[in-house]
C-alpha positions in Angstrom: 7.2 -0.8 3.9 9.3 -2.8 6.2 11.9 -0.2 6.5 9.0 2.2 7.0 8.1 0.2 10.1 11.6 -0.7 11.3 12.4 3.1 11.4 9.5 3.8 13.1 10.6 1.7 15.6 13.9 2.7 16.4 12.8 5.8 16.4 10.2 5.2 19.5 13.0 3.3 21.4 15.6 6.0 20.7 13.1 8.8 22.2 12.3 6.5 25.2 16.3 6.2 25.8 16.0 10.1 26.9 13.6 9.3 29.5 14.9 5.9 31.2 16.3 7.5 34.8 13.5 6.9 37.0 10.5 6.0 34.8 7.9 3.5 34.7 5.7 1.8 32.4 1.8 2.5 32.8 0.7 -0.6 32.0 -2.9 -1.6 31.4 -3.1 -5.2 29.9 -4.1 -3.6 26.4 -2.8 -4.0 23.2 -1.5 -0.1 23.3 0.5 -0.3 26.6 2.1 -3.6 25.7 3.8 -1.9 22.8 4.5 0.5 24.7 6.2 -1.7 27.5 8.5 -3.7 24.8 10.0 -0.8 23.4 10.7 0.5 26.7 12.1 -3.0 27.8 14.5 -2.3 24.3 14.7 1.0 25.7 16.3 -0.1 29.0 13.6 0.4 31.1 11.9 -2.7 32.7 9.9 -0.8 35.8 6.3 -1.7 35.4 3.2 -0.2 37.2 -0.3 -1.9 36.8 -3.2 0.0 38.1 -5.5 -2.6 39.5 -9.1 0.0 39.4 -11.0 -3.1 41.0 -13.1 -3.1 37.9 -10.3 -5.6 35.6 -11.3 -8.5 34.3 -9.9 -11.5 35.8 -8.6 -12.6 32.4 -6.6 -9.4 32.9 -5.3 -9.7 36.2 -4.1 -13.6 35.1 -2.5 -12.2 31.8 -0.4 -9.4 33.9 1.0 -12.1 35.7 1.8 -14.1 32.3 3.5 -10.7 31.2 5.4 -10.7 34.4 6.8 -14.4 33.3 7.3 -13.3 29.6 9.5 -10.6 30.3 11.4 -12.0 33.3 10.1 -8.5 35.3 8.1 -7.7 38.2 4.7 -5.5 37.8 4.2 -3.6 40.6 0.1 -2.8 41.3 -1.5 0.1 43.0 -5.1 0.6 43.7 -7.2 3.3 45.3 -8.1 2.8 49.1 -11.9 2.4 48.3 -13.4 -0.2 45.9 -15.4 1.1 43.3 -18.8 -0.4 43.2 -18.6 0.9 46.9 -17.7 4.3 46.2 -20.8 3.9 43.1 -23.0 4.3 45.3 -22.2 7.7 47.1 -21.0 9.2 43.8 -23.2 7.3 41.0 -22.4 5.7 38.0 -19.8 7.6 36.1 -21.0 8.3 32.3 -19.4 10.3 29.8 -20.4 13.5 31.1 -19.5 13.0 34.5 -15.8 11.0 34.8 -15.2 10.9 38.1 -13.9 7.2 37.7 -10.3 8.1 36.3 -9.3 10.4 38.7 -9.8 8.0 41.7 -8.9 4.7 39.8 -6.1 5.9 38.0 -4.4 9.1 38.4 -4.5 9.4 42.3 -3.1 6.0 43.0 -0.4 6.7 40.0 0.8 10.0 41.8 1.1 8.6 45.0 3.4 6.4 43.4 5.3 8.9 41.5 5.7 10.8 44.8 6.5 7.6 47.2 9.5 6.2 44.3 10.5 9.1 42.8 9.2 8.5 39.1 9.7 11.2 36.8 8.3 10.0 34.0 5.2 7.4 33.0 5.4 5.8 29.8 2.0 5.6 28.4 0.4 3.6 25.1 -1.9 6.7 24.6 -2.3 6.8 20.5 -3.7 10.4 19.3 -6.0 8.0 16.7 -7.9 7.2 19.8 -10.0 10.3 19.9 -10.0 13.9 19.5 -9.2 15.3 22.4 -5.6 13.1 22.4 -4.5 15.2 19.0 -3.4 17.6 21.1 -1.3 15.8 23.2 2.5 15.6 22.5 5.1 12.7 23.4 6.7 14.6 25.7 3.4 15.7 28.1 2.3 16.7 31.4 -0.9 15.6 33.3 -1.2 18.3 36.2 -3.0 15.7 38.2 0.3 13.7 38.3 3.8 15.3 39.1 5.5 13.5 36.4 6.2 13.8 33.0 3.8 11.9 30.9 5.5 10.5 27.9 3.6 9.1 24.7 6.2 7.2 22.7 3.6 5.9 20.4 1.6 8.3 20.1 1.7 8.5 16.3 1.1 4.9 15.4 -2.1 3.5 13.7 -3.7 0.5 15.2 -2.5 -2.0 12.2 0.8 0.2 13.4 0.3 -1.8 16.7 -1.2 -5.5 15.8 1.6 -5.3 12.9 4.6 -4.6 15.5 2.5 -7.3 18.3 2.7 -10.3 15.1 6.2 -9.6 13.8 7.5 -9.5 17.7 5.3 -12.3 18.5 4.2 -10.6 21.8 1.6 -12.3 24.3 -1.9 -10.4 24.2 -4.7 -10.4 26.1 -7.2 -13.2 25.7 -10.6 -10.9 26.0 -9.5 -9.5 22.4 -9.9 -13.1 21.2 -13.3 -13.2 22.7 -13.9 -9.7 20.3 -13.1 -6.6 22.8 -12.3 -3.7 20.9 -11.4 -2.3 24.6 -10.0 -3.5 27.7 -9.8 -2.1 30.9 -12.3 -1.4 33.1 -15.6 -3.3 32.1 -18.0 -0.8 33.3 -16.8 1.8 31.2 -19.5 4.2 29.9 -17.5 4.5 26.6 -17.5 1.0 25.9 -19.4 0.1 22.2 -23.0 -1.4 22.2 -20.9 -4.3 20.8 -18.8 -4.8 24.2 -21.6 -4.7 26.2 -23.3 -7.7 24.2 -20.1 -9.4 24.5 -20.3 -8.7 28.6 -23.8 -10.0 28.5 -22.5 -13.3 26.6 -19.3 -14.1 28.1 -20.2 -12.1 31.5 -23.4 -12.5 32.6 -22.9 -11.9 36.3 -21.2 -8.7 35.6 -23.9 -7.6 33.0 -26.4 -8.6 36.1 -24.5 -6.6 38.9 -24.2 -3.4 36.7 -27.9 -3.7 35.8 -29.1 -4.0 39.8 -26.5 -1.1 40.5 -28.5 1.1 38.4 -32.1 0.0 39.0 -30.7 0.4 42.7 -29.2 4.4 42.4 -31.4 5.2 39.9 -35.0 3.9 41.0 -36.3 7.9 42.6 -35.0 9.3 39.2 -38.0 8.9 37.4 -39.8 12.1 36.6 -36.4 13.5 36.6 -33.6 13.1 33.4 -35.4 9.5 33.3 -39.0 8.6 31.0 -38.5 5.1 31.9 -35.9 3.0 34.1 -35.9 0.0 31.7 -35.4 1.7 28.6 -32.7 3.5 30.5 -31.0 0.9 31.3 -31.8 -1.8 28.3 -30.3 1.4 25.6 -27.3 2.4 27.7 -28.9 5.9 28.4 -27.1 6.1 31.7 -23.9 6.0 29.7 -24.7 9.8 28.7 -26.8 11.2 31.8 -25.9 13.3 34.4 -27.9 13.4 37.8 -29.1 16.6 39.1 -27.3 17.6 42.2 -29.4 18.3 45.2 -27.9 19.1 48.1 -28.1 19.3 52.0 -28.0 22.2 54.6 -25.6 21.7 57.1 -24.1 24.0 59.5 -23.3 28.2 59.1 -20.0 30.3 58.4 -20.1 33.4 60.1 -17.5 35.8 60.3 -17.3 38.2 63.6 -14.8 40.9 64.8 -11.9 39.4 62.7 -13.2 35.5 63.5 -14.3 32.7 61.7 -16.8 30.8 62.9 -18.0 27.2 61.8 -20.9 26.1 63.3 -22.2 22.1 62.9 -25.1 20.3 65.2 -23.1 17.3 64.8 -20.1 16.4 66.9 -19.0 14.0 64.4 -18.8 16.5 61.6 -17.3 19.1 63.4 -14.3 16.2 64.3 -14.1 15.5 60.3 -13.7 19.7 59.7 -11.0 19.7 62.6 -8.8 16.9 60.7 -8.0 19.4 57.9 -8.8 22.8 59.6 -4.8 23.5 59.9 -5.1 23.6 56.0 -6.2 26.9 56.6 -5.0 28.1 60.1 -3.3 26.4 63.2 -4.9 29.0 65.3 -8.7 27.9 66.0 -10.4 26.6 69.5 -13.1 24.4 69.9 -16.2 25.8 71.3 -19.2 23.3 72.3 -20.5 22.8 68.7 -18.3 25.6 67.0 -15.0 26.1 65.7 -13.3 29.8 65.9 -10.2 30.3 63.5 -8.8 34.0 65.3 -8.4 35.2 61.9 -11.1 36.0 59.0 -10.9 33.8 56.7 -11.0 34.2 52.5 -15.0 32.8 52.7 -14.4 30.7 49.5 -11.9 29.1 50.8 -13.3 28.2 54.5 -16.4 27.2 52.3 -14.6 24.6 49.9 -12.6 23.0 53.3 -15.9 22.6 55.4 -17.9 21.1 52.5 -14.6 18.9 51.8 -14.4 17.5 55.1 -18.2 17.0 55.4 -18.6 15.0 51.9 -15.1 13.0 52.6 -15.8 9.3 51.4 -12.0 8.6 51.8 -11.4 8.0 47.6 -8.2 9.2 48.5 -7.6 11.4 45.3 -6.8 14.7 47.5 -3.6 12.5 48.6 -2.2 12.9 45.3 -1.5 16.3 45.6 0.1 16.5 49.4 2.2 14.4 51.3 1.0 15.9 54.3 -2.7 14.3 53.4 -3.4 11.1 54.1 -6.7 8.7 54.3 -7.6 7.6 58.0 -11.1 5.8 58.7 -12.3 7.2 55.2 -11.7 10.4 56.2 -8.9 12.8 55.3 -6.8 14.1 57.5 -3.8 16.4 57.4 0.0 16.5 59.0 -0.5 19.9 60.8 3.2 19.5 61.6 3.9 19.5 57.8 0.9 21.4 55.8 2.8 24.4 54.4 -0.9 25.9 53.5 0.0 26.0 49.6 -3.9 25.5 49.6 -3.3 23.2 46.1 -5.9 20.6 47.7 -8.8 23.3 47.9 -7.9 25.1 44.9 -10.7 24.1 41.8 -8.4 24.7 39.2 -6.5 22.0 39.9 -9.5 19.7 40.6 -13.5 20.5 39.6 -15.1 21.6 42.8 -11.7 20.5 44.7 -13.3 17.6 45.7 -14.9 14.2 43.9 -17.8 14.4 46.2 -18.2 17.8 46.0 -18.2 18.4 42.4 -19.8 14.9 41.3 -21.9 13.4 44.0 -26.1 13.9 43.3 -26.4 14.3 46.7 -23.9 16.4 48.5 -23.3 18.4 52.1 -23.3 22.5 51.9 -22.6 24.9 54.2 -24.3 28.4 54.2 -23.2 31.5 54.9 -23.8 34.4 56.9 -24.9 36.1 53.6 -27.1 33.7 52.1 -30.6 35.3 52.4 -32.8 33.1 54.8 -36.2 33.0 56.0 -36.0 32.2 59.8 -39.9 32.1 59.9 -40.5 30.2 57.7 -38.8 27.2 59.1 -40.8 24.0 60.3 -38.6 23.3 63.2 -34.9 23.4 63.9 -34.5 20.1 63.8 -35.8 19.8 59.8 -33.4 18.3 57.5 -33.4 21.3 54.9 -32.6 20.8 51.2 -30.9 23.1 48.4 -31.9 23.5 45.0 -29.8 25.8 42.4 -31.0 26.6 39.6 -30.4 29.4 36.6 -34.6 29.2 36.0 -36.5 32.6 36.2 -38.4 32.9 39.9 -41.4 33.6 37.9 -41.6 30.7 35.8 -40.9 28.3 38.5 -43.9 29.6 40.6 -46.0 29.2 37.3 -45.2 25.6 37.2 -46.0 25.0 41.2 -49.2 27.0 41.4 -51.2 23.8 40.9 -49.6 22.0 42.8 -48.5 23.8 45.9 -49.7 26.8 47.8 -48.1 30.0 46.9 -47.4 33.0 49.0 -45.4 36.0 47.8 -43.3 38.2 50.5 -40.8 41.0 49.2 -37.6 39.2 49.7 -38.8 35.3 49.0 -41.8 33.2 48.2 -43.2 30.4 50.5 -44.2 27.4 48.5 -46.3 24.4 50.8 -48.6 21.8 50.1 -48.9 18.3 51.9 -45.0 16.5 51.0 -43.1 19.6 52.1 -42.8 23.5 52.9 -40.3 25.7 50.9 -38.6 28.7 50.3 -37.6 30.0 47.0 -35.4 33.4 46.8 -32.9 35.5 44.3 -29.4 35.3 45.0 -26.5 35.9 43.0 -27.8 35.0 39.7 -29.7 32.1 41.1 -33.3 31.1 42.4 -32.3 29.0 45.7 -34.6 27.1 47.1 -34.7 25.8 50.5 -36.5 22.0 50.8 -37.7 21.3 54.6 -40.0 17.8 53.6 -42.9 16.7 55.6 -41.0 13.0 56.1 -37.4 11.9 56.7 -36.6 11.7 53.1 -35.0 14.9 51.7 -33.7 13.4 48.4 -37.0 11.7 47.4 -38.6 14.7 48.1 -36.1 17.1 46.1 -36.3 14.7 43.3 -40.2 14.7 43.4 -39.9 18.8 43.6 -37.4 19.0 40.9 -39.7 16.6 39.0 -42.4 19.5 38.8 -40.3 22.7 37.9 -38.2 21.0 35.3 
């Protein structure tokens, strides 16, 4: 058994001797990643990253430094520009259907890193035991939101494979593991057990009280929509599984004209945050009053994905990670014209959801429409309204069945013109669709999309 272990051993810090130009250890004050980091240290490699997510427990940030002293090393830290409870509250609370979390918190800052010192490999304490989804990962991986090789020395160890190698070495672990963690890391993690959480609760309280007025705080107009009732919600850990429905808001009009493009915005401000990245797309393009014209026509797609970009920008900085022309200025991004080579990887989805956090994640997000999204010019209160979006897959048919008793109903050939005394609407075909076009009687859009949503679903 011993000889079992011992092999296994040398074999992990034989593999990690291929990799030791240039690489660092990913390390996240876990059981896992300290492994990991002392068979790289018998590896020859003794560069160390920590990942500071803003969501650590201080018992973690303290033992970092006690692994700085045990080792006689230096842990550098990185973080994301925005802290998270901050960002919570444009994007929600991440859950297990919509992780948002790790791409901000961890990967972006990571690449950065990779690009600024030149790492070509991260050294990870990722075990395949973990879950599913990690059996298909191989020692020797790739995470194409990081430009470095991933590499997984332990990825075939068990966890008595782990606490047996931490005992014989006598290696320094993480007090919250004493207290009866099963995970560490982030403490608001939605795939924590119910057993963590009733240790946050005991050990924790403030924490198990901020998280609980976070929710009752995002999630109070979700009633009536996803949500029976906010206390069970939030007592059961439901929010750990939901995802929010995504309403969105009207802003602005591509049009394309003689060989033009033409972005039109009301606000002054937005059209400054669409002119920071504009040259993603084309260095030719003049300001006119409240429009920008790019002298070329544009792939609409494309133009689409930059504007809505730009408009939803909260500065989480994870577009940086995949351009060194990008950079984060006032919580907004903004790109090195002089640089930008226009490989368009920042816009393209498949190599982030919806090329954009806020875009794809956010409940409540900025769209732009198009010259050929059907509209109803008529049928609009004023052209000052805020005006709403709702997309859904439901039959025209059966969502006018649901509002008849509660709205009043007019049919036209093209669209149907729903009103009654909270808002006026529009509801039309297109593309496989039913939009629907909010304009609410008040100043609140999303409590009244949530209250409209509330009666068709």
């Amino acid at each position: 058994m011993k000889k079992d272990f011992e092999l296994k051993e040398k074999t992990a810090i034989n593999f990690l001797k291929k990799y030791n130009k240039n690489a660092y250890v990913c390390f996240s004050g876990g059981k896992d990643s300290l492994v990991a980091l002392d068979l790289a240290i018998k590896g020859g490699i003794d560069n160390v990253v920590f990942c500071d997510t803003t969501m650590e427990f201080q018992e973690t940030l303290d033992y970092i430094r006690r692994v700085e002293e045990f080792y006689d090393i230096r842990v550098e830290s990185v973080t994301a520009p925005v802290p998270f409870f901050e960002l919570v509250y444009k994007i929600g609370v991440p859950s297990r259907r919509l992780r948002w979390c790790c791409k901000v918190y961890k990967f972006s800052p990571l690449a950065v890193f990779a690009r600024e010192n030149k790492v070509k490999s991260y050294i990870t304490g990722l075990r395949s035991e973990e879950n599913v989804r990690r059996k298909h990962y191989s020692k020797n991986d790739e995470n194409h939101l990081i430009d470095s090789k991933q590499i997984n020395p332990i990825l075939d160890w068990s966890s008595q494979d782990i606490w047996d190698y931490i005992m014989r070495n006598n290696l320094p672990v993480n007090p919250l593991y004493n207290l009866g963690f099963k995970r560490i890391g982030c403490w608001p993690c939605p795939f924590k057990s119910k057993v963590d959480w009733s240790l946050i609760k005991k050990f924790f309280p403030d924490k198990s009280k901020l998280l609980d007025k976070t929710l009752r705080s995002i999630l109070k107009n979700c009633e009536g929509v996803g949500i029976k009732n906010l206390d069970d919600f939030i007592k059961n850990f439901k929010w750990t599984a939901y995802s929010r429905p995504q309403n969105s808001e009207l802003q602005g009009k591509i049009e394309f004209i003689d060989g033009t493009s033409l972005i039109h915005l009301e606000n002054t401000s937005d059209l400054k945050k669409v002119e920071k990245i504009i040259p993603i797309l084309s260095k030719e393009y003049e300001v006119i009053r409240n429009s920008i014209m790019i002298k070329s026509k544009l792939r609409k797609q494309s133009l689409k994905i930059l504007v809505e970009k730009a408009l939803n920008c909260v500065g989480c900085g994870t577009c940086v990670a995949f351009c060194k022309s990008l950079r984060i200025e006032r919580n907004h991004l903004v790109v090195d014209s002089q640089n930008c080579t226009s490989c368009l990887r920042c816009i393209k989805t498949s190599t982030m959801r919806g090329a954009c956090i806020m875009r794809n994640f956010s409940p409540y997000r900025i769209e732009i429409g198009t010259c050929q999204n059907f509209s109803v010019e008529n049928e609009i209160p004023s052209l000052n309204s805020r005006v709403g979006l709702i997309r859904t897959r439901a039959k025209l048919e059966d969502i006018i069945e649901k509002l008849e008793k509660h709205a009043e109903i007019k049919k036209f050939t093209q669209y149907v013109s729903i009103k009654n005394g909270k808002l006026s609407a529009t509801a039309y075909k297109s593309r496989g669709y039913v939009e629907i076009k909010i304009y609410p009687n008040n100043n609140d859009l999303e409590i009244t999309m949530n209250y409209f949503r509330g009666i068709i679903t």
